[in-house]
OpenMM code with the backbone's topology and positions (N, CA, C; nanometers):
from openmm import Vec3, app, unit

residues = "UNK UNK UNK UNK UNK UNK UNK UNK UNK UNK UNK UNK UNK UNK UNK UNK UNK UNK UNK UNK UNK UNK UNK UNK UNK UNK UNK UNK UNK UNK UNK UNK UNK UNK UNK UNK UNK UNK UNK UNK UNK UNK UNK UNK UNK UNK UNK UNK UNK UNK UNK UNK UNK UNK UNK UNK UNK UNK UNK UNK UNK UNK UNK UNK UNK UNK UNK UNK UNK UNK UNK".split()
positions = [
    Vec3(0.0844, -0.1191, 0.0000),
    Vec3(0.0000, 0.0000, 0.0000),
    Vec3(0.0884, 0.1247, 0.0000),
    Vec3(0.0716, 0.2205, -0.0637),
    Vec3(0.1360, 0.3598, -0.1041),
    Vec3(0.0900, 0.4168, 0.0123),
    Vec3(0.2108, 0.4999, 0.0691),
    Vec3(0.2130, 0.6335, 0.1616),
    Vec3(0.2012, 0.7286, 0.1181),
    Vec3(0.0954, 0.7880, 0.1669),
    Vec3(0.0864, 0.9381, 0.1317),
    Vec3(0.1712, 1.0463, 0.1941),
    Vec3(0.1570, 1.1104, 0.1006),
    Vec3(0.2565, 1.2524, 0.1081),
    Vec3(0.1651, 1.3984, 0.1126),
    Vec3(0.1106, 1.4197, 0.2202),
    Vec3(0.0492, 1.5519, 0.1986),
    Vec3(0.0911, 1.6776, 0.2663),
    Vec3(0.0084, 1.7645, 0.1805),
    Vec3(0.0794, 1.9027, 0.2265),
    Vec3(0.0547, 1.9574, 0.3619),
    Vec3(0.1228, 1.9793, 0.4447),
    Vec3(0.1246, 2.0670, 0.6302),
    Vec3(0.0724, 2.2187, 0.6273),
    Vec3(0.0246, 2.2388, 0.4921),
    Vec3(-0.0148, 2.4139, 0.5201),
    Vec3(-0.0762, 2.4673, 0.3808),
    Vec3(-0.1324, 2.5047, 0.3963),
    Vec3(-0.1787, 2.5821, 0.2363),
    Vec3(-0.0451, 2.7121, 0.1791),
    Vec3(-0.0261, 2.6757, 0.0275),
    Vec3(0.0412, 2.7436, 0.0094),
    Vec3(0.0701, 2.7017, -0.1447),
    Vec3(0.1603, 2.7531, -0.2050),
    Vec3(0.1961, 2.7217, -0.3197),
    Vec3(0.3290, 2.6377, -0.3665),
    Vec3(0.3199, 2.5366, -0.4379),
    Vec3(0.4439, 2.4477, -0.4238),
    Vec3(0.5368, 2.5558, -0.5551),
    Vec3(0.6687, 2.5620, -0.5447),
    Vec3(0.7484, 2.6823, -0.6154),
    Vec3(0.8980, 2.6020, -0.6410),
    Vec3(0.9171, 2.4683, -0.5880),
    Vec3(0.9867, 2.3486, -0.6113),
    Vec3(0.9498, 2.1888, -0.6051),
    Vec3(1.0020, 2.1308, -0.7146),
    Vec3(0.9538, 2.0099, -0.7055),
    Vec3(1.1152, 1.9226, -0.7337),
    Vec3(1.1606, 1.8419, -0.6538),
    Vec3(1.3084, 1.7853, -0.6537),
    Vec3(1.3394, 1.6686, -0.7072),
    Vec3(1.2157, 1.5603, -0.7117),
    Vec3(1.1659, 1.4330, -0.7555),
    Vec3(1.0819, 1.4401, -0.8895),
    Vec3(1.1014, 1.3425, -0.9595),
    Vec3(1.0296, 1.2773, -1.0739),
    Vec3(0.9249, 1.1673, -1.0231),
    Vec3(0.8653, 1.1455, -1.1080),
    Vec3(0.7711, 1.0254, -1.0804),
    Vec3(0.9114, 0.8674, -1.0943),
    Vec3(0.8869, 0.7939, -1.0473),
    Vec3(0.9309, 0.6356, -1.0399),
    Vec3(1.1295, 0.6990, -0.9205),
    Vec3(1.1072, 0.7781, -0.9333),
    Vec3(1.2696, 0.8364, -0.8525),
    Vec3(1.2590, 0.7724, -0.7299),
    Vec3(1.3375, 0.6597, -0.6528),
    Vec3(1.3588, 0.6213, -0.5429),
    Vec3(1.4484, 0.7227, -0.4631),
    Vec3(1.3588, 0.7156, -0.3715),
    Vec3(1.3705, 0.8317, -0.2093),
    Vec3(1.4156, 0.7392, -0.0927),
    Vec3(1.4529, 0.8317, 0.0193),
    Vec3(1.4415, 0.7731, 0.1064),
    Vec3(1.3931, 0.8646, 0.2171),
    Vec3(1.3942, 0.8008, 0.3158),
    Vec3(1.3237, 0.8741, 0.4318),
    Vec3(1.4241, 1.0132, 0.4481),
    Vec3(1.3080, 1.1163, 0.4776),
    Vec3(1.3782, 1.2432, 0.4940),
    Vec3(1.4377, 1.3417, 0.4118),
    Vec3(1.4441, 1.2457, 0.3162),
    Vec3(1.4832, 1.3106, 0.1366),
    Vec3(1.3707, 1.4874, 0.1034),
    Vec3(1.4416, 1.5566, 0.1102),
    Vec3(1.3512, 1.6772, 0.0533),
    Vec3(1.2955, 1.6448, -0.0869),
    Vec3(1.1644, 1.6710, -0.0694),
    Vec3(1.1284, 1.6312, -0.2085),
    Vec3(1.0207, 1.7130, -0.2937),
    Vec3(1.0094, 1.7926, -0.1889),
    Vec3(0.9615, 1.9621, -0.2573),
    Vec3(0.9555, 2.0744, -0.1584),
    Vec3(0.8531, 2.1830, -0.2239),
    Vec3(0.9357, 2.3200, -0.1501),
    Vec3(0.7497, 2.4008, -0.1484),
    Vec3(0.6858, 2.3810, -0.0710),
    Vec3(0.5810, 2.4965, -0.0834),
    Vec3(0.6115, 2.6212, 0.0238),
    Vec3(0.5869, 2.7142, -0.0415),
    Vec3(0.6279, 2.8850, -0.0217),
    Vec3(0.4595, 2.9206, 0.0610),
    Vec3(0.4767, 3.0002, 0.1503),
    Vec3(0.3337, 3.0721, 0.2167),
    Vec3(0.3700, 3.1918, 0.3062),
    Vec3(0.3300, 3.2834, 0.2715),
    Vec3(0.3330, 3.4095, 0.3200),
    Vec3(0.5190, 3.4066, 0.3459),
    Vec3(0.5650, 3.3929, 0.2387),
    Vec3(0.7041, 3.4245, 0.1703),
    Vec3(0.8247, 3.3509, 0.2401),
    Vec3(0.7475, 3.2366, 0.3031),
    Vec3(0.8292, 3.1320, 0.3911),
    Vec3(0.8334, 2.9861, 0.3359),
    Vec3(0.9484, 2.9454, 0.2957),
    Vec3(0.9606, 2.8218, 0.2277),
    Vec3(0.9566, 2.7242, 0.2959),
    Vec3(0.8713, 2.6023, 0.3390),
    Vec3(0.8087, 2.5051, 0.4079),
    Vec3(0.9040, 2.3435, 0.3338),
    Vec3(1.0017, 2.3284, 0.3440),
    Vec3(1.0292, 2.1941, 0.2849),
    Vec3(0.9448, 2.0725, 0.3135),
    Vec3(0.9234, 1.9916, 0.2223),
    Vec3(0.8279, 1.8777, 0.2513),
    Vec3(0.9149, 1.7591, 0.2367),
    Vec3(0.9168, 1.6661, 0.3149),
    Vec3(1.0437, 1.5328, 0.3133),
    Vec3(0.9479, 1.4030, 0.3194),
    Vec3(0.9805, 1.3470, 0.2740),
    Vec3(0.9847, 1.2204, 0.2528),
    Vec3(0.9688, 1.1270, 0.3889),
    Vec3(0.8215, 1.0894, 0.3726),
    Vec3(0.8098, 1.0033, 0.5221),
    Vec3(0.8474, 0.8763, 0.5329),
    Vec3(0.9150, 0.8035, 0.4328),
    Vec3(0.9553, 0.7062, 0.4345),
    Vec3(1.0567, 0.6787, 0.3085),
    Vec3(1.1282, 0.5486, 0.2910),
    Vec3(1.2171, 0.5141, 0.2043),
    Vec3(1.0497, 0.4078, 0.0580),
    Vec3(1.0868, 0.4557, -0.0328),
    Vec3(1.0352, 0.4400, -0.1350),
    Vec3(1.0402, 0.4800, -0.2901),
    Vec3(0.9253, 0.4697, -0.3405),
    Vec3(0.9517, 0.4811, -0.4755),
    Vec3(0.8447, 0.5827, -0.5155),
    Vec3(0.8324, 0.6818, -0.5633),
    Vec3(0.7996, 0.7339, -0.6020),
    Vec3(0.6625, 0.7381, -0.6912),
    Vec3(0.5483, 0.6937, -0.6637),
    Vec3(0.4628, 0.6258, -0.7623),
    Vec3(0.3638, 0.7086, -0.8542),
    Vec3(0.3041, 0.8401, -0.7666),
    Vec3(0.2508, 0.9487, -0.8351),
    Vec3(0.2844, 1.0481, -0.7847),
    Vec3(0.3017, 1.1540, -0.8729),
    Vec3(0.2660, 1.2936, -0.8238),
    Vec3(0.1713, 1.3679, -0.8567),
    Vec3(0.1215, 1.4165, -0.7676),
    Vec3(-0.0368, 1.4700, -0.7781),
    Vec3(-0.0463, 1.5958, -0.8112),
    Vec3(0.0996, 1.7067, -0.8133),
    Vec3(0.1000, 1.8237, -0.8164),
    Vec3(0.1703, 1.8383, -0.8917),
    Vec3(0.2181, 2.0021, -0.9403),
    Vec3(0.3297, 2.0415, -1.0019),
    Vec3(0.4043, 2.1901, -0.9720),
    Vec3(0.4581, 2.2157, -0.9648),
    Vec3(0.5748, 2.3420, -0.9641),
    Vec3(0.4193, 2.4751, -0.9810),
    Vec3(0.4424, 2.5587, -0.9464),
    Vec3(0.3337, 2.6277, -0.9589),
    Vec3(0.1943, 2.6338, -0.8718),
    Vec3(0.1543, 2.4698, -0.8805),
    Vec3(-0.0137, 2.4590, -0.7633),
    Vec3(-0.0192, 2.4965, -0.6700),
    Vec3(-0.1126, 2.5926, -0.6434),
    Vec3(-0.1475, 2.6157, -0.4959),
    Vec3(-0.1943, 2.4798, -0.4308),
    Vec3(-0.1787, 2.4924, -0.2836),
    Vec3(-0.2555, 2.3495, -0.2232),
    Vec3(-0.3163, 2.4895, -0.1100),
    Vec3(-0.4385, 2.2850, -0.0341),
    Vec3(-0.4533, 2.3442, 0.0616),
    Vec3(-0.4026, 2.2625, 0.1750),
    Vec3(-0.4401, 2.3163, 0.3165),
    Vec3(-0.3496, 2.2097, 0.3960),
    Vec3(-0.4111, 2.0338, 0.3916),
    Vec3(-0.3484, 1.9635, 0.3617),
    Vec3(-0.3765, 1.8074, 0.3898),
    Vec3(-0.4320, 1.7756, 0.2278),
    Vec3(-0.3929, 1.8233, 0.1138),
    Vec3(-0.4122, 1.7949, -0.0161),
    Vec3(-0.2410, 1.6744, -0.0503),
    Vec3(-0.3268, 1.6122, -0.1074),
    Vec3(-0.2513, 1.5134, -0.1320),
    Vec3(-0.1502, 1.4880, -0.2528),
    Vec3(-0.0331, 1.5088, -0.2136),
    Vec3(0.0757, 1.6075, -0.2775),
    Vec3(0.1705, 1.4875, -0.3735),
    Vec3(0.1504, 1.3570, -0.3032),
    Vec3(0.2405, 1.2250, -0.3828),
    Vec3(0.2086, 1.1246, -0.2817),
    Vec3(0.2532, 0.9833, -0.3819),
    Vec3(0.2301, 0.8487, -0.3291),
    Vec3(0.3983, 0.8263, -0.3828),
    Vec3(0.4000, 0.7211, -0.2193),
    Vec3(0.5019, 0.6544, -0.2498),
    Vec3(0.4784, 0.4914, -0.1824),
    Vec3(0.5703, 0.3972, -0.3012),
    Vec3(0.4899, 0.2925, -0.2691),
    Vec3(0.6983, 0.1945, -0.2356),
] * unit.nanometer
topology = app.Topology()
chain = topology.addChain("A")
for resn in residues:
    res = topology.addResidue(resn, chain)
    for name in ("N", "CA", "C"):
        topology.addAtom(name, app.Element.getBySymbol(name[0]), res)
């Protein structure tokens, strides 16, 4: 079963560090959402593979939108 990866805050993602199928591991930065001009790194909750990404460089989220699966 795939772990989700969701976002901790509403904001806009303004980096993305990973590809789809890119093996991670735990703690791995693996994107960057920006909010009220503060860059929020998002890491990697576990060692995996990369299976979707749900977002892209640019999307606003909101908090707990579901940002990638890793399986």
């Amino acid at each position: 079963m795939a772990t989700e990866v969701l976002a901790p805050l509403p904001g806009k993602i303004i980096r993305i560090n990973i590809e789809p199928n890119a093996t991670v591991v735990e703690d791995l930065e693996i994107m960057v959402i920006e909010a009220m001009k503060m860059e929020t790194p998002i890491y990697a909750p576990c060692d995996g593979v990369i299976e979707k990404m749900l977002k892209k460089e640019g999307d606003e989220v909101e908090e707990d939108d579901l940002l990638a699966l890793i399986g």
